[in-house]
Structure formats: C-alpha cells, structure tokens
BAFI-918129 format. One line per field, with one value per residue (C-alpha): residue number from 1; x, y, z. Coordinates in nm, 4 decimals. Example, Ala and Ser with C-alpha at 12.3 -4.5 7.8 and 13.67 -1.06 7.14 Angstrom:
pos: 1; 2;
px: 1.2300; 1.3670;
py: -0.4500; -0.1060;
pz: 0.7800; 0.7140;
//
This chain:
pos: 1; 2; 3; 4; 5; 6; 7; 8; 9; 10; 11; 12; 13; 14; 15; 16; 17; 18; 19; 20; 21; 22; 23; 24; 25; 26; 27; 28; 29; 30; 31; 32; 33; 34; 35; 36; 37; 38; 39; 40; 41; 42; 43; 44; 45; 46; 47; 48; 49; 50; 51; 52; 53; 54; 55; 56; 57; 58; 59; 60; 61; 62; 63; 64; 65; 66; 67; 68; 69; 70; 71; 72; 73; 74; 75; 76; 77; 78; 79; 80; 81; 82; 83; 84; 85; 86; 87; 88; 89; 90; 91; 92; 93; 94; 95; 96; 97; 98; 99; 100; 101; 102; 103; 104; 105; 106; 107; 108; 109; 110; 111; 112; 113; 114; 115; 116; 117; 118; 119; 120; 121; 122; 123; 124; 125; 126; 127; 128; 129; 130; 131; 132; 133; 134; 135; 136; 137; 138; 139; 140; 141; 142; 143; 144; 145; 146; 147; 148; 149; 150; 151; 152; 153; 154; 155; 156; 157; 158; 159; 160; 161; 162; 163; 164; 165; 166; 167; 168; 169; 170; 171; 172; 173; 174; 175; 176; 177; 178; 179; 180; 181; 182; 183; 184; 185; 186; 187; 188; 189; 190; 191; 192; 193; 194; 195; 196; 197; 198; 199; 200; 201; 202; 203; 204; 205; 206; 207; 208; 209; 210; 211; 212; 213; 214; 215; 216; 217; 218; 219; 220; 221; 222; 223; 224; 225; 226; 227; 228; 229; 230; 231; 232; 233; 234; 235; 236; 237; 238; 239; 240; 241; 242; 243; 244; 245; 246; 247; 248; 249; 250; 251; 252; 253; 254; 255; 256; 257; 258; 259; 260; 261; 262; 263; 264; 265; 266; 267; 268; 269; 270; 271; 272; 273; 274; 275; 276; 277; 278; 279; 280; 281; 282; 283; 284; 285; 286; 287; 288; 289; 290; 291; 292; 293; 294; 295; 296; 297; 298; 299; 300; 301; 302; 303; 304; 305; 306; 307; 308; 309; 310; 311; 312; 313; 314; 315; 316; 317; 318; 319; 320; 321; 322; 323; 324; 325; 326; 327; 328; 329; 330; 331; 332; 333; 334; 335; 336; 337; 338; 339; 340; 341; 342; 343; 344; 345; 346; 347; 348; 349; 350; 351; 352; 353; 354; 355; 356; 357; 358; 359; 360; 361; 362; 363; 364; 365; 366; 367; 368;
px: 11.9898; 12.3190; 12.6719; 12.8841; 13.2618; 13.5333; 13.7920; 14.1182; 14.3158; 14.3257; 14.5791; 14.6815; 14.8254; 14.9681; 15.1615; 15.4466; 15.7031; 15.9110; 15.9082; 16.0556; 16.1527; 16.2042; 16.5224; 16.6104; 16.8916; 16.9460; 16.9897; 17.3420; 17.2239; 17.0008; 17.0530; 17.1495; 17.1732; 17.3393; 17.4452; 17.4229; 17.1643; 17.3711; 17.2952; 17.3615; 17.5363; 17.6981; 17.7477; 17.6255; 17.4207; 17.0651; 16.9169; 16.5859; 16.3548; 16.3348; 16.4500; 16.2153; 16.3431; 16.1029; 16.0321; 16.0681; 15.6971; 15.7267; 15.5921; 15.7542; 15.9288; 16.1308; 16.1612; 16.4342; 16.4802; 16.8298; 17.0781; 17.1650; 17.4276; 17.1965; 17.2976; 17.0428; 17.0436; 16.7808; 16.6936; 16.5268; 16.3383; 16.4767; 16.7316; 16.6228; 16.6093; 16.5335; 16.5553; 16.5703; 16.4027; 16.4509; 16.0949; 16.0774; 15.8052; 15.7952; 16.0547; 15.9956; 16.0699; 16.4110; 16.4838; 16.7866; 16.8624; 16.8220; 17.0204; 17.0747; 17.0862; 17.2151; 17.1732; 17.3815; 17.5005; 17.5425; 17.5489; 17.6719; 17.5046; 17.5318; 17.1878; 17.2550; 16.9341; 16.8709; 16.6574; 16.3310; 16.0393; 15.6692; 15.4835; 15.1198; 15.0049; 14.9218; 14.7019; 14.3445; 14.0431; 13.7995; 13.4470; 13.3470; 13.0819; 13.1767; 13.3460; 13.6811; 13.8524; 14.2125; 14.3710; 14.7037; 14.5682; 14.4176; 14.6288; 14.3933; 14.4965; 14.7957; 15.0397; 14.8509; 14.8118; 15.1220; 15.2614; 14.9816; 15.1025; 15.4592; 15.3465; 15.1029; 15.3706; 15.6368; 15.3837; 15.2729; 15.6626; 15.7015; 15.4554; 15.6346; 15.9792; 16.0045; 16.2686; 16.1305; 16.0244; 15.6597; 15.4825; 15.1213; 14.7579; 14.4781; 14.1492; 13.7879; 13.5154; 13.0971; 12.9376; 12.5850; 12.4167; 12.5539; 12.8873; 12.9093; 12.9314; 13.1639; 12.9548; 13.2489; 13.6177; 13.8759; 14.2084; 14.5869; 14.9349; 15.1113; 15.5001; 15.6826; 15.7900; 15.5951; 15.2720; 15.0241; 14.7133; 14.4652; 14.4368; 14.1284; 13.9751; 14.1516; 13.9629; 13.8399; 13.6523; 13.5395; 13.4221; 13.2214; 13.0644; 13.1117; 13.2532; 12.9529; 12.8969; 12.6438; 12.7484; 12.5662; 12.5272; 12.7362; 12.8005; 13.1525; 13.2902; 13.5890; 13.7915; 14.0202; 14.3902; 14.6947; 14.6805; 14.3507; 14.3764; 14.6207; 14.4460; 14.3166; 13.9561; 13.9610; 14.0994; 13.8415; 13.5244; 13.6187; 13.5687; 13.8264; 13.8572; 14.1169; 13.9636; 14.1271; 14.1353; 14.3156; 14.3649; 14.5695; 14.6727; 14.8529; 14.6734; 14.6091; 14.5182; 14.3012; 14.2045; 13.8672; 13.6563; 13.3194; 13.1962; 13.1494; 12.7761; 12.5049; 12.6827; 12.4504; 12.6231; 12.7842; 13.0995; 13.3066; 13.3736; 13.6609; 13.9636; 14.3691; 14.4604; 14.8528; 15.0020; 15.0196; 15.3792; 15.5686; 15.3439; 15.3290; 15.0132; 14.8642; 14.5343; 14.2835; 13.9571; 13.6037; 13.2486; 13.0505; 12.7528; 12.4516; 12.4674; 12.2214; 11.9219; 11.9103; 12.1609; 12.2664; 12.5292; 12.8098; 13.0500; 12.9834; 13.3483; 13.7277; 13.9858; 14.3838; 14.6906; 15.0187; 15.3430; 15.6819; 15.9778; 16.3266; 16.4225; 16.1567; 15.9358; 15.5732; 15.3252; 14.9948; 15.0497; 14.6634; 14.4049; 14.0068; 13.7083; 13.3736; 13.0594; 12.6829; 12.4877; 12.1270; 11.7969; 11.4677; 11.1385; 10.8151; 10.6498; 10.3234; 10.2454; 9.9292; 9.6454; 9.8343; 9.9467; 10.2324; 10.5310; 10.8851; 11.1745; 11.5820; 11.7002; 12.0531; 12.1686; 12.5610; 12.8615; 13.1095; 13.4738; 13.7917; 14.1302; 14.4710; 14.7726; 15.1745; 15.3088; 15.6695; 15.8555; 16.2792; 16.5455; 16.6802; 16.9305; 16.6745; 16.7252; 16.4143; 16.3195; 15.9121; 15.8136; 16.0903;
py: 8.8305; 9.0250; 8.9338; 9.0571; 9.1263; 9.2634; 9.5398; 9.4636; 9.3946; 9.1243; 8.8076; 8.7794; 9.1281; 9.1062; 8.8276; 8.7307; 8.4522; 8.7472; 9.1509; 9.4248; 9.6914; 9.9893; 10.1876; 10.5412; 10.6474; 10.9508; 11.2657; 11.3889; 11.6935; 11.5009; 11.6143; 11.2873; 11.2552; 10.9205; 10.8051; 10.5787; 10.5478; 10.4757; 10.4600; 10.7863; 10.6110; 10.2970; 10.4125; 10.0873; 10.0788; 10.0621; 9.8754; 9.7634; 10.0393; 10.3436; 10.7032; 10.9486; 11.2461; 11.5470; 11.9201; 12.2610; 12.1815; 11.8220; 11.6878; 11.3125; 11.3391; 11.0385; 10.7335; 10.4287; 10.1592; 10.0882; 9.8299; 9.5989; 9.8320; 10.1262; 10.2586; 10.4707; 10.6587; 10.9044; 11.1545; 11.5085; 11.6144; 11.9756; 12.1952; 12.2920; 12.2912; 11.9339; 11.6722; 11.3264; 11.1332; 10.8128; 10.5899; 10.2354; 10.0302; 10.0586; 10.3917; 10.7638; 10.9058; 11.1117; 11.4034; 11.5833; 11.9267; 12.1226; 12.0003; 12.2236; 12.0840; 12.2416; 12.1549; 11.8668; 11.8555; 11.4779; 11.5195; 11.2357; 11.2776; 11.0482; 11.0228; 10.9387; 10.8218; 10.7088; 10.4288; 10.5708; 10.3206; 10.4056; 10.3332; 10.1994; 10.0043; 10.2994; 10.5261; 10.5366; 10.4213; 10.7084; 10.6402; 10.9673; 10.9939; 11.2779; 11.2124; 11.2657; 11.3121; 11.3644; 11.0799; 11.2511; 11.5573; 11.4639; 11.3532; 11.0511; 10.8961; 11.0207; 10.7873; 10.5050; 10.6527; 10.7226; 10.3446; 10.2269; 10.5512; 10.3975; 10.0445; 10.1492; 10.3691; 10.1317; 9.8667; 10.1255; 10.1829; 9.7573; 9.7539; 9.9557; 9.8752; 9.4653; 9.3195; 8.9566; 8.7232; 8.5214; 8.2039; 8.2292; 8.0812; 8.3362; 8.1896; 8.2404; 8.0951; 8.0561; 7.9880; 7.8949; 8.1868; 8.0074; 7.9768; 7.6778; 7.4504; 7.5908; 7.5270; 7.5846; 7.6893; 7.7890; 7.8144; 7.9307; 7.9119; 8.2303; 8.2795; 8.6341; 8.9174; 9.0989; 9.3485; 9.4277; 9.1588; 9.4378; 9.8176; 10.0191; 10.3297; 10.6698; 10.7808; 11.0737; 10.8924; 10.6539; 10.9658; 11.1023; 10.7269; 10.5069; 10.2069; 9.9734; 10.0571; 9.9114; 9.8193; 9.6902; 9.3710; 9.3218; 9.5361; 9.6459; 9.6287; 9.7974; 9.7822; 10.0877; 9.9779; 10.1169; 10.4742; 10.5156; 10.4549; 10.7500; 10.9840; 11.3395; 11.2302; 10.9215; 11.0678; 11.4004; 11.1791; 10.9315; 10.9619; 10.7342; 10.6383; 10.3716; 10.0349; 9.7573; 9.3573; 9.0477; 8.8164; 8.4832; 8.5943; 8.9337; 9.3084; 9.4748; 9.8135; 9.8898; 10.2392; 10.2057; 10.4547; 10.5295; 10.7151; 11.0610; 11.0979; 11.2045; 11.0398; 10.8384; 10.6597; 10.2996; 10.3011; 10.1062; 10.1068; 9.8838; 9.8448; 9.8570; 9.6646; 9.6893; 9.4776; 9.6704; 9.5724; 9.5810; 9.8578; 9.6626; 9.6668; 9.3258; 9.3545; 9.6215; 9.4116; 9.6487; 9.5596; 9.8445; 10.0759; 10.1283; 9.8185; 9.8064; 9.6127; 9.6367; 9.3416; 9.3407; 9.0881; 9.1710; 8.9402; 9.0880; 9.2644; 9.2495; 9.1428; 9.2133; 9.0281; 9.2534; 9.1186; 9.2674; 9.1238; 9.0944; 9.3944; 9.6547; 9.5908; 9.5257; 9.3138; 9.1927; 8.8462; 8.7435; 8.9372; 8.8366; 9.0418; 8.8605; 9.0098; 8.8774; 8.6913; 8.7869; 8.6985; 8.7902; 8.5536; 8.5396; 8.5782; 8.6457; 8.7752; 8.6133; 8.7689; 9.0190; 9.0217; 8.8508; 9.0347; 9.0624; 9.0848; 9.0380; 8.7208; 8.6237; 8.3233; 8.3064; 8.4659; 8.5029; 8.5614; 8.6070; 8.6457; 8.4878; 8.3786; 8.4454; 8.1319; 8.1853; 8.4940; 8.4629; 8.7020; 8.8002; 8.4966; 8.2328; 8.2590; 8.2053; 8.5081; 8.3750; 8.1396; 8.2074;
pz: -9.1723; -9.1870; -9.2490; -8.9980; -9.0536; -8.8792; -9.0228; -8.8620; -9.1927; -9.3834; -9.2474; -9.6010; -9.6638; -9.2939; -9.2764; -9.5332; -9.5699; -9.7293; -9.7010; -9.9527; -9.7696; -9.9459; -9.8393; -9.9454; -9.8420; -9.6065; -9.7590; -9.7050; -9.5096; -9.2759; -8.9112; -8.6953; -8.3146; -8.1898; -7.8950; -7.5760; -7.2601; -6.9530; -6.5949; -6.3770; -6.0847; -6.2523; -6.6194; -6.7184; -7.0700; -7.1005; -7.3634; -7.2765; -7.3871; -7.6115; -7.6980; -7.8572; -8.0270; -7.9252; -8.1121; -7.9534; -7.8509; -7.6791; -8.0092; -8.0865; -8.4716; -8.4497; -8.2322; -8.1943; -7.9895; -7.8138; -7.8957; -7.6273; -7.5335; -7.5351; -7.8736; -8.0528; -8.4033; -8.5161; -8.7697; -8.7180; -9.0150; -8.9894; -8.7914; -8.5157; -8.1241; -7.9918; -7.6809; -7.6276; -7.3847; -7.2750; -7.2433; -7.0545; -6.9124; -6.5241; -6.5141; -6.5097; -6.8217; -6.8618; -7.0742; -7.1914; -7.1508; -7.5632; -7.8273; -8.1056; -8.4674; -8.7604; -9.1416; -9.1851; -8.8826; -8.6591; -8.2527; -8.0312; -7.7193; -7.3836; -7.2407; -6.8793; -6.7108; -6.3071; -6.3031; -6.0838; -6.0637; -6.1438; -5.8437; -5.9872; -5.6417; -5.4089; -5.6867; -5.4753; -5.6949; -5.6499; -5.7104; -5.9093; -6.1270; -6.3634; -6.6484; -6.6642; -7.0288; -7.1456; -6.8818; -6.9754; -6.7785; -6.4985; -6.1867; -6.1097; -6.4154; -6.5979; -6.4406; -6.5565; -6.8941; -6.9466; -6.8954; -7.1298; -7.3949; -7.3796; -7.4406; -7.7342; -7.8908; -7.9179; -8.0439; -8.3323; -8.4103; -8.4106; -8.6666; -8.9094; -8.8459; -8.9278; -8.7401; -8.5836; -8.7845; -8.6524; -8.6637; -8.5695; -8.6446; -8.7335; -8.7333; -8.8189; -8.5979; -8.5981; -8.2815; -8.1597; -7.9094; -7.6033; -7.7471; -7.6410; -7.9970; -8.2943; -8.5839; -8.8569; -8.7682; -9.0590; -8.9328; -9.1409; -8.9678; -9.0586; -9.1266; -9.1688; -9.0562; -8.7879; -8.9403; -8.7095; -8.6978; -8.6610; -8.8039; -8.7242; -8.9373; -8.8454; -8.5352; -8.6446; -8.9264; -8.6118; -8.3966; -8.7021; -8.8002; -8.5356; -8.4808; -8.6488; -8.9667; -9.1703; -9.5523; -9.8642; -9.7332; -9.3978; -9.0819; -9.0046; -8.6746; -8.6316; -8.3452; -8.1656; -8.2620; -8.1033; -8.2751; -8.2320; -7.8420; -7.8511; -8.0937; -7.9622; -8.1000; -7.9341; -7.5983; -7.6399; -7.7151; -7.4232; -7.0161; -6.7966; -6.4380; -6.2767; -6.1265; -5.9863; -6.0255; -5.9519; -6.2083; -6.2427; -5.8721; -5.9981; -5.9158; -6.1790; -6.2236; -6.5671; -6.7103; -6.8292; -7.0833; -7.2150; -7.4570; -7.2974; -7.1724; -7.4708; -7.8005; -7.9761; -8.2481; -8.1942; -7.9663; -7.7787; -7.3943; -7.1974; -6.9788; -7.0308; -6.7703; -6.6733; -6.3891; -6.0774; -5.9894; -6.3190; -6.4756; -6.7733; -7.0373; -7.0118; -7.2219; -7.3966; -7.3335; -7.4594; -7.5880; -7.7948; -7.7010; -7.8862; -8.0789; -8.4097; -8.4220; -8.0087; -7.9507; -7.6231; -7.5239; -7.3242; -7.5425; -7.8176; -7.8308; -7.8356; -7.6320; -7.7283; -7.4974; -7.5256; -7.5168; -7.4145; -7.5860; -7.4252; -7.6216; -7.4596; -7.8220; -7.7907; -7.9836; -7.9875; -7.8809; -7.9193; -8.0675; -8.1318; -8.2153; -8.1432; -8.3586; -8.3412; -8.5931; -8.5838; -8.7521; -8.7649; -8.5776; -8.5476; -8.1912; -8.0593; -7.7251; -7.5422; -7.6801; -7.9375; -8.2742; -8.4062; -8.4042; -8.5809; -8.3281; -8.3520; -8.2391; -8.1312; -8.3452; -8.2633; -8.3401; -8.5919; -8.3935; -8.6226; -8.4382; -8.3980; -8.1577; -8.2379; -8.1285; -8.2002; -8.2584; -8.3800; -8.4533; -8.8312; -8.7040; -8.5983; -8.1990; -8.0538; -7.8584; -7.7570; -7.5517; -7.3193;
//
C-alpha cells in the first residue's frame, strides 16, 4: 500500500509566532514613483485596492497596495519608460499615460481613476466543445480571467509582504472510503504572521512531471497554487470555458479548465468560481486526471476559499487537499482465476482554516 502526501509546505515553516524580516535599504539611486489614487469626479482617495507599476512592454516589475488614503510607493528596478495602473476587484483597470524615470530620480504622480464596474452577470455561457486556451485572449473569457488574475496576484504579493498577523488550525485527517468515520485526526492552532498555507512545484516542472508524482515510498500530490494558476505553462497546457451556478443563494460564475485534449500524465481539472455581482474570487475547487493505480473518485482533490480583507488584500481563508489511500485484494470472478485489483481504503486529507486575522496593532480585521 502507498503513503500518500501532499506538497503544499510544511505548517511548521509557514506559520510563526515571530518573523525576521530582512531589510536592505534602498540604494540611493533607486528610481521611486509615489503618489495618491483619487476619484476622477470627486477627488476623493482610493484605498481599497492596488497599483502595479508596468515596463515599456505591459510587463508588472513592482506592485503596492494603497494606504487608506490611497497612498502608494514603488520602486522601478531601472530607468526607464513606465505606467501605473490602478487594479481593484469589481472595477476596470486604469492606466496612466508614460512616466519617464531617470537614474535617481523620485516622481510624484496623482493617479486619478473613475470608478467603472465589471459587469460579470450578462457574459453568455456558450456550450463549445473546442478547447479554448490562453483565457486572457479570448473574449469569452478574459473578463472573467482577469478578476480571478487580480485576486491571485494580490494574494501572491500578501504572501511575501507580512503585514497581518493570524490565528488558525491546520489539520491532518484519515478517513474510511465513505468518508463518513475519521479514523485518526491531528490537529495544531497556528499563531503568526501571514505565509501562504500551500506552495505548489514551479509549473513548468508540473507540465513536464505532473501533478502526482510517485516517490520512494509515498505519492506526491501537489496542488496548482496561486502562481502556478497564472503561469504561461499552466495557462498554455490548459483549455477554459465559463459555467454558471448558484450557491448559498448567490450566482456565481466559475472559469473552469482541463488539461488540453491528448496529455497523458496526471493533471488537475476545476473551477474558479467568482460571485457574479461583486466579481469577487470565491473558491479554486479541482480533482486530478489520470490518477495512478486507476483510482477514480471524484473527491479525490482540492478545494481553496479566498478571502478579501478590508484593505483590498487576499488570502486563502481555508485550504484542504484530499488524497486516496489504496491497497491491494484478492478477488475472483465466477469461474476465473483469482485476481489482484486496487481497492479504495480511505483518504488521507491535510488542510487548515484562518480563524482570526489582526493588524500590527491588534484590531481585529476577520470575522467582521
């Protein structure tokens, strides 16, 4: 029988009652663009989202989310020719005109914004067949995509920028086949600053090896984290289409993918499902394809809950990754030869719940 184990980090390494952040300082010839986000029409600060510092070719090279007054510093890693555009949930995106940076040089620039709405409700479901890759290219779909690219962006910049501190339970849980009976449960409240509970294998490794991967003596099963959701290999290897759903009485409208049609190694295949109204990224839920040792079992996957924080900062709020135990029986067909087949014995899930999340001064900022 195999041990199965998941590869989403290790809850020890993640969570801390205490984090050493490293600080150089900036070099005194860094280039620096600061400023404020303000509304077009009322001139109002806007400081519920983020601004993104972009290249000469639309390329992202910095990132920063605005004060509560819609403040904003960042850093470009070289003179040059660059824009700014401002990014929040549920709005189309804004960008400045060309801002030209010289060595050394600091620009204060007044990013004025008008607050249009992304409009997620009337997007028509078509039931197509082909695949369709790149969602940020195809009309069908890039709408959607882009609300769930904003969302997994500023969750990857959460990650590495610790600002909230968390209390949460992780846990580690063995089930019978019919999940219905946990046979052992380990549990561990968790206090720090925020780290992400889960971190995948670059996804160009996971295009190449797949995303089971049998070890000396357990199988891996790695789920796709928030860069690898936005990675060119993951987005090239991958068909999407929109569907539609109403749970917990809201509409939702999910992007789903597949691996495209004729890959053969173990993959994965699910739905980001935002709320149709707010256009707001709910949860990545996905189960994997071509599954060793012919286990097929539809909950035999993932499912990840997002959270939005007051300040326009995203988390995973609940994460869990369910993997199959197997075994090996006996059985003997009437009138044949015994035979040797798989057998579903249970499953080992491992995943955890933030229950509280506070500011650097203790104000509670989750639940509301």
């Amino acid at each position: 029988m195999s041990r199965s184990s998941s590869r989403w980090g290790g809850w020890g390494s993640l969570w801390r009652s205490s984090v050493l952040v490293a600080l150089t300082a900036p070099s005194l010839s860094s280039q620096t663009v600061t400023g404020q986000v303000v509304q077009a029409v009322t001139g109002v600060p806007v400081g519920e989202g983020f601004v993104v510092l972009l290249d000469e070719r639309d390329r992202e090279v910095a990132r920063s989310l605005t004060s509560t007054d819609g403040r904003f510093l960042l850093r470009a890693p070289a003179p040059g020719t660059y824009r700014l555009r401002s990014e929040r949930i549920g709005y189309v995106a804004f960008v400045s005109p060309p801002i030209a940076l010289a060595q050394g040089q600091t620009v204060t620039h007044r990013l004025v914004i008008t607050a249009v709405g992304v409009e997620l409700t009337p997007v028509v479901i078509a039931g197509r067949s082909r695949c369709r890759t790149r969602p940020d290219r195809e009309q069908a779909t890039s709408a959607v995509w882009e609300e769930v690219r904003k969302a997994l962006a500023a969750a990857v910049w959460m990650a590495s920028h610790p600002a909230y501190r968390f209390r949460a339970v992780a846990y580690r849980r063995v089930w019978d086949a019919g999940r219905v009976r946990a046979a052992l449960e380990i549990t561990d409240t968790l206090d720090g600053y925020w780290r992400a509970p889960w971190a995948s294998r670059p996804a160009a490794e996971l295009a190449e090896h797949g995303y089971i991967v049998a070890e000396r003596d357990s199988t891996a099963y790695y789920g796709p984290d928030a860069q690898v959701l936005q990675n060119d290999a993951f987005l090239a290897s991958h068909c999407f289409k929109l569907v539609r759903r109403r749970s917990a009485g809201q509409e939702q409208v999910g992007l789903s993918f597949e691996p495209e049609p004729g890959r053969r190694l173990p993959d994965v295949r699910g739905v980001l499902w935002l709320d149709a109204r707010t256009a707001e990224l709910r949860t990545l839920e996905f189960s994997y394809t071509d599954v060793p040792e012919g286990v097929e079992d539809e909950r035999v996957g993932g499912t990840i809950v997002f959270l939005r924080l007051p300040s326009g900062a995203w988390i995973v709020q609940r994460w869990e990754i369910r993997m199959p135990r197997i075994g090996l029986e006996t059985f003997t067909p009437p009138g044949g030869r015994p035979e040797r087949r798989v057998r579903l014995l249970g499953f080992r899930d491992g995943g955890g719940e933030v229950l509280e999340i506070r500011t650097a001064d203790g104000t509670v900022v989750y639940p509301p």
